[in-house]
N, C-alpha and C positions, 0 to 999 in steps of 0.2 A: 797728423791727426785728420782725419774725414769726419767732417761734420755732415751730413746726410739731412734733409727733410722727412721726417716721424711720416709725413703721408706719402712718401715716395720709395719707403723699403717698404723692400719684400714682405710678405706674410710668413709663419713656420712654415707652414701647407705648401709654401713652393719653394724651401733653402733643404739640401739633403742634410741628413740627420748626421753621420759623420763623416772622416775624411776617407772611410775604407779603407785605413791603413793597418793592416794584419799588428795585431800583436806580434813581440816575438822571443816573449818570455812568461813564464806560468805570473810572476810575480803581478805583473802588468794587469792581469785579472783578478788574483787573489786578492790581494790586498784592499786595492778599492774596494771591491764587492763583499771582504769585510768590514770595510767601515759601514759600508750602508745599512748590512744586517744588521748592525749593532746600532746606530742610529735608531733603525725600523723597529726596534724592539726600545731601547731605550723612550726614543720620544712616538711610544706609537699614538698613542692619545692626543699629539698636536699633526694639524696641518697647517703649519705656518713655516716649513725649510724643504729643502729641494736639493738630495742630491742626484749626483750620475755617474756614472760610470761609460768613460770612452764616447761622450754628446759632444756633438757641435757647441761652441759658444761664439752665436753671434754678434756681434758689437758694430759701434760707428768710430773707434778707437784707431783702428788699424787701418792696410791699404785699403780694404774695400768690405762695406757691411757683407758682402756675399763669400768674404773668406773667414769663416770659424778659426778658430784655436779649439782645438781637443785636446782637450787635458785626459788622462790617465782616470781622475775623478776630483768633484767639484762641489761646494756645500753653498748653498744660501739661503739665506735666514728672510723671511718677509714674504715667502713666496709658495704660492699654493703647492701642495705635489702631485695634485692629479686639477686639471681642468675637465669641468663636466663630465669626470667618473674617466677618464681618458686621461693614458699617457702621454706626456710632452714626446715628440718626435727630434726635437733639437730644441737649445736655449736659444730663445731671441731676447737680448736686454731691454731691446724698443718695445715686446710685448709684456716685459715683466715688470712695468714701471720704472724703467731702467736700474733695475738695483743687479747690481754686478755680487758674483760670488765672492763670497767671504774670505772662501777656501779654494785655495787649489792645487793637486798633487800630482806630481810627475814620478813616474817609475824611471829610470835612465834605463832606455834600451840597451841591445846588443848592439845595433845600430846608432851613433849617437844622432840626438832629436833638438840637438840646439837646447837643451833644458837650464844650462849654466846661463849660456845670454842670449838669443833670441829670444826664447820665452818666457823668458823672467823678465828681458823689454816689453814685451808684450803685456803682460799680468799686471806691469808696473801703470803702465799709461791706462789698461784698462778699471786698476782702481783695486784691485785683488789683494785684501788685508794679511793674508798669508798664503805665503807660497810653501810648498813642502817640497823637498827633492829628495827620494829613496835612489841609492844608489848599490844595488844588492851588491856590486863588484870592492865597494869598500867601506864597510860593516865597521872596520877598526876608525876610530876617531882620528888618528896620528895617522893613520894611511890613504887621507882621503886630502 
């Protein structure tokens, strides 16, 4: 775990927004960007959670605050969704009063993305109350 000095990371303004890692299946889009629709309509009246779809989440958890984790898509609760009428470019937890998502959901590629254990190590140490993992290749509960 990298403990980091608050006045010594980066701002969002200079961390890129994500890893530029091509999706490489419909689902990878779909799905996240239905939860959010549905969120955006359900809770359209609060702005107090924060999702995304395919952002950088940066942290002082991991090897280095300058390397995100990109989740598929990510919810947190406590946290504005537009700063000064403006979208967030990437999460920074240093700038969101460190409140870590709630949620976080992985599609399992075609390519696999370490979603079993690197990134459930990662989600884990970062504090991520639930993790989801869509695996559209095994749908059957006995076959997965």
């Amino acid at each position: 775990m990298v403990k980091s000095d608050p006045r010594q990371l980066p701002s969002s303004a200079e961390l890129p927004c994500s890893d530029d890692t091509p999706v490489d299946n419909e689902d990878q889009n779909f799905i996240p960007n239905l939860l959010l629709f549905l969120l955006q309509y359900i809770w359209a009246n609060r702005n107090d959670w924060f999702f995304s779809v395919d952002m950088g989440v940066y942290h002082t958890t991991g090897v280095s605050p300058l390397v995100p984790i990109v989740p598929d898509g990510f919810l947190s609760l406590g946290v504005e969704r537009r700063k000064a009428d403006k979208s967030l470019k990437s999460y920074v937890v240093w700038e969101e009063n460190n409140i870590v998502p709630i949620l976080a959901l992985e599609i399992v590629s075609l390519t696999p993305g370490g979603e079993y254990d690197k990134k459930l190590d990662t989600y884990a140490k970062l504090g991520v109350l639930y993790y989801i993992i869509y695996n559209p290749e095994y749908w059957q509960r006995d076959r997965h």
